[in-house]
C-alpha positions as a printed Julia matrix, in Angstrom:
344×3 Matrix{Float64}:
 -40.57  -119.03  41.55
 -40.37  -120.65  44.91
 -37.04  -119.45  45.79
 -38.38  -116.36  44.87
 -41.09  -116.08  47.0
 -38.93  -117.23  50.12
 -36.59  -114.26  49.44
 -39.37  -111.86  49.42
 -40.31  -113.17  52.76
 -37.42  -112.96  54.23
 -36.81  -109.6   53.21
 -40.23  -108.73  54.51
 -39.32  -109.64  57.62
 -35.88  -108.1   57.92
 -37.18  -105.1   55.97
 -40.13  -104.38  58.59
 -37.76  -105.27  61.55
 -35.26  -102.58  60.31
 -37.84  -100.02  59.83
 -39.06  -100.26  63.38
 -35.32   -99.66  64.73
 -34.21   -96.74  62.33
 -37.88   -94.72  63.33
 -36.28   -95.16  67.12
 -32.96   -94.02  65.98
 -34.31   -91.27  64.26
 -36.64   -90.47  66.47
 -39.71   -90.37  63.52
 -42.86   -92.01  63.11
 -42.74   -95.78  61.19
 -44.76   -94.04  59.09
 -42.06   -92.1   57.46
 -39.66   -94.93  57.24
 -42.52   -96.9   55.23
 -43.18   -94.03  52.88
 -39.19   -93.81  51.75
 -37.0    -96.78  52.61
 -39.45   -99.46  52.84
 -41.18   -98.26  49.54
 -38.08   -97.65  47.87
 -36.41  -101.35  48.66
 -40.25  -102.5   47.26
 -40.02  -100.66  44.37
 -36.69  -102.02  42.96
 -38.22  -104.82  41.25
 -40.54  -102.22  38.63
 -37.71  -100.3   37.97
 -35.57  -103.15  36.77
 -38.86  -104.05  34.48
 -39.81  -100.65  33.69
 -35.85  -100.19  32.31
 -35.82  -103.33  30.76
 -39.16  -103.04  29.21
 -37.85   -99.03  27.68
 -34.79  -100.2   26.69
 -36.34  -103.33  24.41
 -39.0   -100.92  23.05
 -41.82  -102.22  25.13
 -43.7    -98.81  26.21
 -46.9   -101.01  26.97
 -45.0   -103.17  29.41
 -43.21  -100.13  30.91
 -46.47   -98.38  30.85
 -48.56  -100.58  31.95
 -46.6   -101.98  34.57
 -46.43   -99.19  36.71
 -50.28   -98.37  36.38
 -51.28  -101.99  37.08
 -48.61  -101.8   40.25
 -50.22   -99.23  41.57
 -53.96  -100.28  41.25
 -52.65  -104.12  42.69
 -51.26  -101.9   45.48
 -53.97   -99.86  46.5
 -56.29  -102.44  45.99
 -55.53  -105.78  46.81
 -52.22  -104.76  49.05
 -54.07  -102.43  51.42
 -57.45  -104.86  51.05
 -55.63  -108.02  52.01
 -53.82  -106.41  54.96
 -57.14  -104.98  56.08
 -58.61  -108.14  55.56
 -56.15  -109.47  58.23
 -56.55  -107.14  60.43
 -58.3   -103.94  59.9
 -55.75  -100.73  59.31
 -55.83   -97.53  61.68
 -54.77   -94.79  59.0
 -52.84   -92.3   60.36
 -54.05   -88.43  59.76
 -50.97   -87.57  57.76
 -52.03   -89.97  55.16
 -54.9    -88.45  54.69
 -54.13   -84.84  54.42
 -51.24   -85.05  52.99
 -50.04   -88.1   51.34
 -53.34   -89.36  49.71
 -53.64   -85.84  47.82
 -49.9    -86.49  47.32
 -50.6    -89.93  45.36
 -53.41   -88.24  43.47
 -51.8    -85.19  42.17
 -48.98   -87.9   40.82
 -52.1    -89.99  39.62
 -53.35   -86.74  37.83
 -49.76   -85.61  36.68
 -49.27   -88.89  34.59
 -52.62   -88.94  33.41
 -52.02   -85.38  31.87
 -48.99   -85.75  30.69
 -49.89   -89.08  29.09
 -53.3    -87.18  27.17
 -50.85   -86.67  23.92
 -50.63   -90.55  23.25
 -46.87   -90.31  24.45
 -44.48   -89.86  27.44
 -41.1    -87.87  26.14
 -38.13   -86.8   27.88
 -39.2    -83.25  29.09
 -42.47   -85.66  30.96
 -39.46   -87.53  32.25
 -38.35   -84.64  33.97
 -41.55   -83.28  34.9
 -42.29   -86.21  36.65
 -38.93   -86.78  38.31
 -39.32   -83.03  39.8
 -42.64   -83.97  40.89
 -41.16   -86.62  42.91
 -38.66   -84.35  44.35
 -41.58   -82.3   45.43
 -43.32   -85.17  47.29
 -39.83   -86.06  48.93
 -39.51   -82.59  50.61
 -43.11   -82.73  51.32
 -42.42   -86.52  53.08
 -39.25   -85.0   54.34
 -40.54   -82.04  56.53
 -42.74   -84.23  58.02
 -40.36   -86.12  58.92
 -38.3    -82.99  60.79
 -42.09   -82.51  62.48
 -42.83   -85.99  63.81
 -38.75   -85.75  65.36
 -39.5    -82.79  66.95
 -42.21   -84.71  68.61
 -41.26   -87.87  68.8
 -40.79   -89.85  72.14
 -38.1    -93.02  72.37
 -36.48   -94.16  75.84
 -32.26   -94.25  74.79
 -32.36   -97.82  76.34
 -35.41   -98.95  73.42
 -32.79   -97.66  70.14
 -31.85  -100.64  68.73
 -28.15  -100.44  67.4
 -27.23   -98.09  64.22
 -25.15  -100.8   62.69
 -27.6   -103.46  63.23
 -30.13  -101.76  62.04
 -28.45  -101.08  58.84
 -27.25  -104.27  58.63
 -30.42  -106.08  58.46
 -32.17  -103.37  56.58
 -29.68  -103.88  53.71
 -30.03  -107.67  54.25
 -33.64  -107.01  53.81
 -33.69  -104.87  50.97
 -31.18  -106.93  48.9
 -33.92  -109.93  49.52
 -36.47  -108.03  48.64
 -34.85  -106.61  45.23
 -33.37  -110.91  44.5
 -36.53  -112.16  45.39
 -38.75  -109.89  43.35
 -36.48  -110.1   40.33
 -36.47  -114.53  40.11
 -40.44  -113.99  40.43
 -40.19  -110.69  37.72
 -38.12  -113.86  35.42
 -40.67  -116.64  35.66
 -43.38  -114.56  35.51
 -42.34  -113.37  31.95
 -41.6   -116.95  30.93
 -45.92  -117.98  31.96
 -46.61  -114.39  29.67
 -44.96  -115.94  26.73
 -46.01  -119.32  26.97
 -49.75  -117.86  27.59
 -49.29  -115.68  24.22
 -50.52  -112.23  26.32
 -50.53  -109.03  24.58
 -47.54  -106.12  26.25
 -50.16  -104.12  27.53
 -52.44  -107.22  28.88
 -48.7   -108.79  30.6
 -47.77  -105.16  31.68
 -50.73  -104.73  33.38
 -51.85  -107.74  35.22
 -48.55  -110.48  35.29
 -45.84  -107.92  35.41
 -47.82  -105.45  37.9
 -48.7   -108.72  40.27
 -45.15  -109.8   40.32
 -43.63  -106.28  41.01
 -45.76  -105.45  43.83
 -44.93  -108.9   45.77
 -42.57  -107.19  47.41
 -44.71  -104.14  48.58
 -47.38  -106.85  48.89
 -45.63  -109.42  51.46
 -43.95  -106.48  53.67
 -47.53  -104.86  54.45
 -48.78  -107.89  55.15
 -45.62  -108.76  57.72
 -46.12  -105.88  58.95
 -49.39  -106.04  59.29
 -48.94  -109.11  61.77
 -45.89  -107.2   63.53
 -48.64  -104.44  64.69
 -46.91  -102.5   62.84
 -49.46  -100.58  60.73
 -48.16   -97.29  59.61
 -45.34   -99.55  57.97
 -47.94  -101.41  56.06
 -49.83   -98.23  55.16
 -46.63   -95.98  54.06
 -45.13   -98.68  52.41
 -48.19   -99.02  50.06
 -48.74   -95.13  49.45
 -44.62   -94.71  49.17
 -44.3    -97.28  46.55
 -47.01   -95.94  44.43
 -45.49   -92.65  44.33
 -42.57   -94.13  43.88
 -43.21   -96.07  40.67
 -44.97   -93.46  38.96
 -43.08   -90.69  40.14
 -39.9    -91.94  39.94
 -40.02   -95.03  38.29
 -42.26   -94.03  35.02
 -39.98   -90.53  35.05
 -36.53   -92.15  35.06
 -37.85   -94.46  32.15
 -39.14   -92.03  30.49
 -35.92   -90.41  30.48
 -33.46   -92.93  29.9
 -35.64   -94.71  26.91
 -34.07   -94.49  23.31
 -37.53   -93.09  22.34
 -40.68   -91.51  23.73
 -42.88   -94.03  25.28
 -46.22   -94.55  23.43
 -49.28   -94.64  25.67
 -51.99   -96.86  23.63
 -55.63   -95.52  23.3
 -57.02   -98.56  25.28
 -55.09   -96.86  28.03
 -55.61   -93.82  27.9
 -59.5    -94.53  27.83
 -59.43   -97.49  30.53
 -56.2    -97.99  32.22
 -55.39   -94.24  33.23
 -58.6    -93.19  34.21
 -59.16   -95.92  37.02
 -55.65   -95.8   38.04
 -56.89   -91.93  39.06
 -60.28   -93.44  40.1
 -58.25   -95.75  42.36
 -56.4    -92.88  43.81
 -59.37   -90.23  44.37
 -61.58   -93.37  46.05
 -58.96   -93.77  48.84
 -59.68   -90.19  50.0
 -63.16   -90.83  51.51
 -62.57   -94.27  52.44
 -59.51   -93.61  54.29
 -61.19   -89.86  56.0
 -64.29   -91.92  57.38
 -63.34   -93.04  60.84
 -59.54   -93.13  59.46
 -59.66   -97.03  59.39
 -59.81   -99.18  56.64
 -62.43  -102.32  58.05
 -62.59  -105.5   56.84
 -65.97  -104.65  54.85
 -64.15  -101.3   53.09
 -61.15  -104.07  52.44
 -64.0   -106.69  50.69
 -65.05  -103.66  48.59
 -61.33  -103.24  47.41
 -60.54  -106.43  46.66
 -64.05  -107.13  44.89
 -63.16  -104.1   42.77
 -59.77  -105.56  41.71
 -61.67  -108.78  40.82
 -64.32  -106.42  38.74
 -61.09  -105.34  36.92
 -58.96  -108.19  36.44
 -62.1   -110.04  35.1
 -62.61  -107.06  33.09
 -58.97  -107.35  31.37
 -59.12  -111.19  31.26
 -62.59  -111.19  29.31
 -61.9   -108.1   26.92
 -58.17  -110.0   26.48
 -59.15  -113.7   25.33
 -63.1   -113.76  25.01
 -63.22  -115.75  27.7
 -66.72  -116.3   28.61
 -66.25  -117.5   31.93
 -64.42  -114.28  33.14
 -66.7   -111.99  31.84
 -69.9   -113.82  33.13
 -67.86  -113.47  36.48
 -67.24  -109.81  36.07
 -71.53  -109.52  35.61
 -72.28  -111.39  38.86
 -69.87  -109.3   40.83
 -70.79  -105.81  39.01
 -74.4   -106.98  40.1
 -74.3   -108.98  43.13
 -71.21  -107.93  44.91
 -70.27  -104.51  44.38
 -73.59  -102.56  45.27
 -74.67  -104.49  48.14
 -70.64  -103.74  49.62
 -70.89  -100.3   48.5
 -73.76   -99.48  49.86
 -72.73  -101.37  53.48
 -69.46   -99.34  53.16
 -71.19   -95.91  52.72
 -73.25   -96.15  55.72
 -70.18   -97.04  57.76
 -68.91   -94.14  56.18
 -72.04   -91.81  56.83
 -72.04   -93.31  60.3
 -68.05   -92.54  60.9
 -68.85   -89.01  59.73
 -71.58   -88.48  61.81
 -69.46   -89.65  64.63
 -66.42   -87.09  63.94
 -68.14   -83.89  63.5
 -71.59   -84.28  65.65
């Protein structure tokens, strides 16, 4: 697990570096290399698991892998790098790839209503990724058109390749040693599919995403740490869940727990970044306690409901009643107060 963790450093670091140079070479905003290339070198790790999981007849791990990836992401990703240093969020994110992540959000929630996910959703949501990729694409052709970069500031082509590669093959080792031991402590800890899918398997796979938002976080480099987040989401259930979907012997079975619990906060989780992320278009430290207390409200949630574990869910009450409404109500006046601000 160690070794694993190094590698996903390193390729952090060698990811976010490359991203920087190939936005000067191509004359586009970071942003747009963190929605694509950054997100896709993060998502390797879920597909392996997601393909694995299809392929052995595990639908709840395949499942519920994805959906716990993206609620780690949104949550504790984007609440831990805002804890570090608070996140400016550009206005693309918000008007376009925030609805983006919650029409794929609704889209899998839909198609999952029917207890299953069969080839022809496969497809459905494969072209729905397509979609977002021309969508992520022409924005990209916009932000050229405008973009400013000195010739003397490109960094190499080759280089730039080079260590992006580098980084991405780190990121895609190191996430798959951590995916390994991670499903040796599930065994050994007798966890249901659905209960390793969604908390073990989801924490390991987003490590990646996880350590290069935080690098760049530190690098300054904050539409990187954004657009890597929101990419990888889409890219997981998008493209992830779809290619699955296809490529598994049989449809995958969506349990009623999920479709009850686990698919109606994942859309929650999308729909709540919409106001949070319009309101001043930062994400402060207080919005990023509110997102990681409600990860801790959920994971509590899961543990308690999983092994009648007292402790957990007498944890879950005092943050349901002590934590969570006096940060939500702190976070909607900076909200109201943002608002007021923009359109006075």
């Amino acid at each position: 697990m160690a070794s694993g963790l190094l590698l996903l450093l390193l390729g952090s670091v060698l990811s976010v570096r490359a991203a920087v140079g190939l936005a000067a070479l191509l004359r586009v905003r970071p942003l747009i290399i963190g929605l694509t290339v950054v997100a896709l070198g993060s998502s390797a790790p879920q597909l392996a698991v997601g393909l694995q999981a299809a392929l052995g007849s595990s639908p709840d791990i395949a499942v519920g892998s994805v959906v716990g990836s993206h609620i780690f992401n949104v949550l504790v990703t984007l609440g831990f790098c805002a804890l570090i240093i608070p996140l400016r969020v550009p206005l693309q994110v918000v008007r376009v790839d925030i609805p983006l992540l919650i029409g794929a959000c609704l889209l899998v929630f839909l198609l999952s209503r029917n207890g299953e996910l069969d080839r022809l959703d496969g497809i459905a949501l494969l072209m729905g990724l397509a979609g977002c990729l021309a969508v992520v694409l022409r924005q990209a052709s916009q932000s050229a058109r405008h973009g400013h970069y000195r010739d003397d500031q490109r960094p190499s082509t080759l280089r730039s390749l080079a260590t992006l590669a580098a980084g991405l093959l780190a990121l895609f080792s190191g996430g798959h040693l951590l995916v390994d031991a991670t499903v040796v402590i599930a065994i050994h800890l007798g966890l249901s599919e659905r209960i390793m899918g969604l908390t073990l398997m989801a924490v390991a796979t987003s490590m990646p995403a996880l350590f290069t938002s935080v690098i760049a976080a530190l690098r300054g480099e904050r539409d990187i740490a954004v657009g890597n987040v929101i990419g990888s989401s889409l890219l997981n259930l998008l493209g992830v869940l779809g290619l699955t979907t296809l490529l598994a012997p049989q449809a995958l079975s969506i349990s009623p727990n999920s479709q009850v619990f686990d698919l109606p906060i994942m859309l929650g989780v999308a729909v709540l970044c919409l106001p949070l992320f319009h309101s001043g278009y930062r994400i402060t430290r207080l919005k990023a306690l509110l997102l990681l207390a409600l990860y801790a409200a959920y994971g509590l949630d899961i543990i308690g409901f999983s092994t009648g574990m007292l402790l957990a869910e007498r944890l879950e009450g005092w943050v349901l009643r002590f934590i969570l409404p006096p940060l939500a109500i702190l976070v909607l006046l900076g909200m109201l107060r943002a608002w007021w601000r923009q359109y006075r």
